[in-house]
C-alpha positions in Angstrom: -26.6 -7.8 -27.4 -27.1 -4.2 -28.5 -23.7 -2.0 -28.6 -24.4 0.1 -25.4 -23.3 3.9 -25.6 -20.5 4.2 -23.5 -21.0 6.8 -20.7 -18.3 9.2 -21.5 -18.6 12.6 -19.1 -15.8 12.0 -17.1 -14.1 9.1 -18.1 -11.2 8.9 -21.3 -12.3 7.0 -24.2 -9.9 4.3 -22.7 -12.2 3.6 -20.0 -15.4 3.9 -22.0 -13.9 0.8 -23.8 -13.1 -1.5 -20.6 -17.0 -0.6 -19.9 -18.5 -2.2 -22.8 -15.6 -4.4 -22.5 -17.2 -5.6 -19.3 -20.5 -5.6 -20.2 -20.0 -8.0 -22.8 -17.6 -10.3 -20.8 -20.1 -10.6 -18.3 -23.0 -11.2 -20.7 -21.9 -14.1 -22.3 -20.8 -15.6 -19.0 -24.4 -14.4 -17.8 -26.1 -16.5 -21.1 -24.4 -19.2 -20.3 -24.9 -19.8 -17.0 -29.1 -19.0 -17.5 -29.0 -21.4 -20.6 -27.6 -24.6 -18.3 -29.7 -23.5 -15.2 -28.1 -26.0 -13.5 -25.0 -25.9 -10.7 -22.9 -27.2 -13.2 -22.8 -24.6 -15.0 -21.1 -22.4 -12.6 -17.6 -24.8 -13.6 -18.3 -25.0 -16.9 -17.6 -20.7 -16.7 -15.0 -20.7 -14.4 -12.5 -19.3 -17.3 -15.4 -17.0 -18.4 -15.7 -15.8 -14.8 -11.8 -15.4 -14.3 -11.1 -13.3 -17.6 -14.2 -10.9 -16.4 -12.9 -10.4 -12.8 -9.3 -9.8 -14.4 -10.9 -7.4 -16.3 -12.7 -5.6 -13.8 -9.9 -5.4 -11.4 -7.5 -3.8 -13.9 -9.6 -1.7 -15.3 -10.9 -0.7 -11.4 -7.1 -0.3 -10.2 -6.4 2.0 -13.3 -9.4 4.5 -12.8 -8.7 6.4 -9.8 -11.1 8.0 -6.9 -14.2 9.4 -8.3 -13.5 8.6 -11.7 -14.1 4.7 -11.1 -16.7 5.6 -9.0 -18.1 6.9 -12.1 -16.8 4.2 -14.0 -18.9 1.3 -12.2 -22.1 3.4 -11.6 -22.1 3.5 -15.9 -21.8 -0.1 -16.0 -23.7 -1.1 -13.9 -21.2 -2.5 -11.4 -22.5 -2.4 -7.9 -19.9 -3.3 -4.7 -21.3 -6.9 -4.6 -20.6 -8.0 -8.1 -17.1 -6.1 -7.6 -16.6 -8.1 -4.7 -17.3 -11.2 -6.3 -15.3 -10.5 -8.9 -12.1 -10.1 -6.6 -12.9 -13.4 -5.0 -13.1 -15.5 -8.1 -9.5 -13.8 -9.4 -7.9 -14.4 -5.8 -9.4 -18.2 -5.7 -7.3 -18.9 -8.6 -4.0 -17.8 -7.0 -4.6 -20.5 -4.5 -2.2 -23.4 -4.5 -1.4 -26.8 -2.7 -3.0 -29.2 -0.3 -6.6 -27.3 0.5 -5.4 -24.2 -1.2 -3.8 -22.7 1.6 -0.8 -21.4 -0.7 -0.9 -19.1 -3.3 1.0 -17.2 -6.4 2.9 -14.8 -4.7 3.5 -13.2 -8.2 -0.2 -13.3 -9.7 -1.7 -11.9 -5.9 -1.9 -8.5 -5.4 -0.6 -6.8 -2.5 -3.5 -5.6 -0.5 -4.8 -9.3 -0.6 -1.1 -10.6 0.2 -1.4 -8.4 3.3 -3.8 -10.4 4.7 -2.8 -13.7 4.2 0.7 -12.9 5.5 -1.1 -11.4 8.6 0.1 -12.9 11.8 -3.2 -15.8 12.9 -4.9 -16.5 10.0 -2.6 -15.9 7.1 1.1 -16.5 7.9 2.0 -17.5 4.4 -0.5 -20.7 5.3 -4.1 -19.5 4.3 -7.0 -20.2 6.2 -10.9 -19.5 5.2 -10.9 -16.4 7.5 -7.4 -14.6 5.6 -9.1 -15.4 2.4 -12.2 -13.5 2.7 -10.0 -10.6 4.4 -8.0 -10.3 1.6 -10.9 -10.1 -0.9 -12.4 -7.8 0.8 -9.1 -5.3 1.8 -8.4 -5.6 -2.0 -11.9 -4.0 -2.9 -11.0 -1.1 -0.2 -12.9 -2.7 2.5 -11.7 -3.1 5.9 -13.5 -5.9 7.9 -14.7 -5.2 11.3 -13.8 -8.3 13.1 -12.1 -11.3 11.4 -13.0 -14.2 14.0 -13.7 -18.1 13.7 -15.3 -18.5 11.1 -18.3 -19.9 13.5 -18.3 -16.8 15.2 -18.6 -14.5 11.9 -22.7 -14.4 12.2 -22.8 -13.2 15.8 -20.1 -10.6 15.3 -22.0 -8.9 13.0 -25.2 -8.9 14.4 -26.1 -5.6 14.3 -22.5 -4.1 13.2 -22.9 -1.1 11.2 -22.8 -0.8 7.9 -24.2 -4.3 7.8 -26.6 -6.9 7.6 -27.4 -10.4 8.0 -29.6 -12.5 6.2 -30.4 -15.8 7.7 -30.3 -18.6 5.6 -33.7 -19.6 4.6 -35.2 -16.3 5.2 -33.7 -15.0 2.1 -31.5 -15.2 -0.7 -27.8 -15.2 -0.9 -26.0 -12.2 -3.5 -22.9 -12.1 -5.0 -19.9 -10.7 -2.6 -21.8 -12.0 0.4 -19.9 -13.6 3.3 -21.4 -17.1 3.6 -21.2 -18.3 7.5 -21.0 -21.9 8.3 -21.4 -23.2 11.9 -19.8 -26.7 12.5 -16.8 -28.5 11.3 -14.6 -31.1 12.7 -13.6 -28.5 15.7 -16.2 -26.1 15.7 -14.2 -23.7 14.1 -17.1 -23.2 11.1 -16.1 -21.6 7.6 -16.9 -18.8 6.0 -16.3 -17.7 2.4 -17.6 -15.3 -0.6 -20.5 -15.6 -2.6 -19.9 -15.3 -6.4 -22.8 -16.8 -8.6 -26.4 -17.2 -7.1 -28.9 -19.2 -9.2 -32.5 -18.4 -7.7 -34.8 -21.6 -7.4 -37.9 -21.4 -9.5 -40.4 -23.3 -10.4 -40.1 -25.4 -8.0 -36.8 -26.3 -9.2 -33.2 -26.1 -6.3 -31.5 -23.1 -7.2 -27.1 -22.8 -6.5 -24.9 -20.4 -4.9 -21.1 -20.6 -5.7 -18.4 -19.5 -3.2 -14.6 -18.8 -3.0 -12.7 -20.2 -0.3 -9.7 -21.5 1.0 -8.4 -24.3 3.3 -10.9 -26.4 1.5 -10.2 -29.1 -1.2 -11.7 -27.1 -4.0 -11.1 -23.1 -4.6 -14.6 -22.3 -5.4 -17.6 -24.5 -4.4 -21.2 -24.7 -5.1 -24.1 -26.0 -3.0 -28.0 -26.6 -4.1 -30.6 -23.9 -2.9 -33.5 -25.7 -1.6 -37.1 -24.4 -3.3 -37.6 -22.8 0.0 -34.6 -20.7 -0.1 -32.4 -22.5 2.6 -29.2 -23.8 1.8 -27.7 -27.8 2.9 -23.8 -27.9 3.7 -21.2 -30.0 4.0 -21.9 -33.2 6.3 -21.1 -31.5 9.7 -21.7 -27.6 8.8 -24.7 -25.8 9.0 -24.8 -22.4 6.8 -25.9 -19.8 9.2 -26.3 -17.4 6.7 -24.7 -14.9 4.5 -23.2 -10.9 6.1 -23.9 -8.5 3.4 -21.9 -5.2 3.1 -24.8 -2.3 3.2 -25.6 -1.1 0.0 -24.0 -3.8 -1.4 
């Protein structure tokens, strides 16, 4: 990898070093992941993938208002990848039987807002407080917060939104993944981190954060076709997407 030329108009020389701090973070996670091409390889990164996010949220919640608006444009940082980010940091706060706890001392306050929230978060984190809290920690306030089931028909045609159902397109990272199903109906819902288009022929991945699940971060084959195969009992029903995301 070429030494990129920081973008400096606007930002200190201190934040012109997180950049190509970031960029090369994310790079060799990147190479890694492309070289395995296989779903595997999304745990074989998981450290990579945690050091960047740390990164990125630092460096984000040090640059304020327009300057890390700035900040992300020059490295290439769009909201989805930002959101991602947040998601793989917060999964590894989780703790306990179906990560439903977490490090009150590694999580940071916007998120533990959420999952202390009367309903879904209480101090006992369920699938819905999870994807709240990432999303309240990157500045975004949801629009409805049902069962997870319900997710895809409440934001059918919200704005600043869109749906794409599964199958009829591909997830991206800092999606919300909506599952129909589960032992009561209740479905699931949780964030998209790492996509792995299929080609050739070949099943692609895409890797989620979660809670109230036996594993923090999960990873399910992408069919050739596009569509995605859950869990026995769930059925994806596709992924919400913030606009411009």
């Amino acid at each position: 990898m070429s030494n990129p030329t920081p973008v400096t108009q606007g930002i200190s020389q201190q934040q012109a070093q997180w950049y190509v701090a970031m960029l090369e973070a994310q790079s060799q996670s990147d190479a890694t992941q492309w070289l395995s091409g296989t779903a595997a390889s999304a745990a074989s990164t998981t450290a990579q993938d945690a050091s960047f996010s740390t990164l990125l949220s630092s460096a984000l919640a040090a640059v304020p208002g327009t300057a890390a608006n700035q900040m992300e444009a020059a490295a290439g940082i769009g909201a989805g990848a930002q959101i991602a980010a947040i998601a793989t940091q917060l999964a590894g706060d989780l703790r306990g039987a179906n990560n439903q706890s977490y490090d009150p001392t590694s999580t940071p306050a916007a998120a533990q807002a959420a999952w202390q929230t009367p309903g879904w978060g209480n101090g006992n984190v369920q699938c819905v407080a999870f994807v709240d809290g990432v999303f309240r920690q990157a500045g975004v306030s949801l629009p409805a917060t049902p069962n997870g089931a319900d997710f895809w028909g409440a934001y059918h045609n919200a704005a600043g939104w869109q749906e794409v159902a599964n199958g009829q397109g591909l997830p991206q990272p800092g999606d919300i993944i909506a599952f129909a199903g589960g032992p009561q109906g209740y479905g699931h819902v949780a964030v998209v981190t790492g996509v792995v288009p299929p080609t050739n022929g070949q099943a692609g991945s895409v890797t989620f954060a979660q809670s109230n699940s036996p594993t923090a971060q999960a990873t399910l084959p992408i069919a050739p076709d596009g569509s995605v195969q859950a869990w026995p009992g769930y059925q994806v029903q596709g992924y919400i997407r913030l606009a411009g995301a």
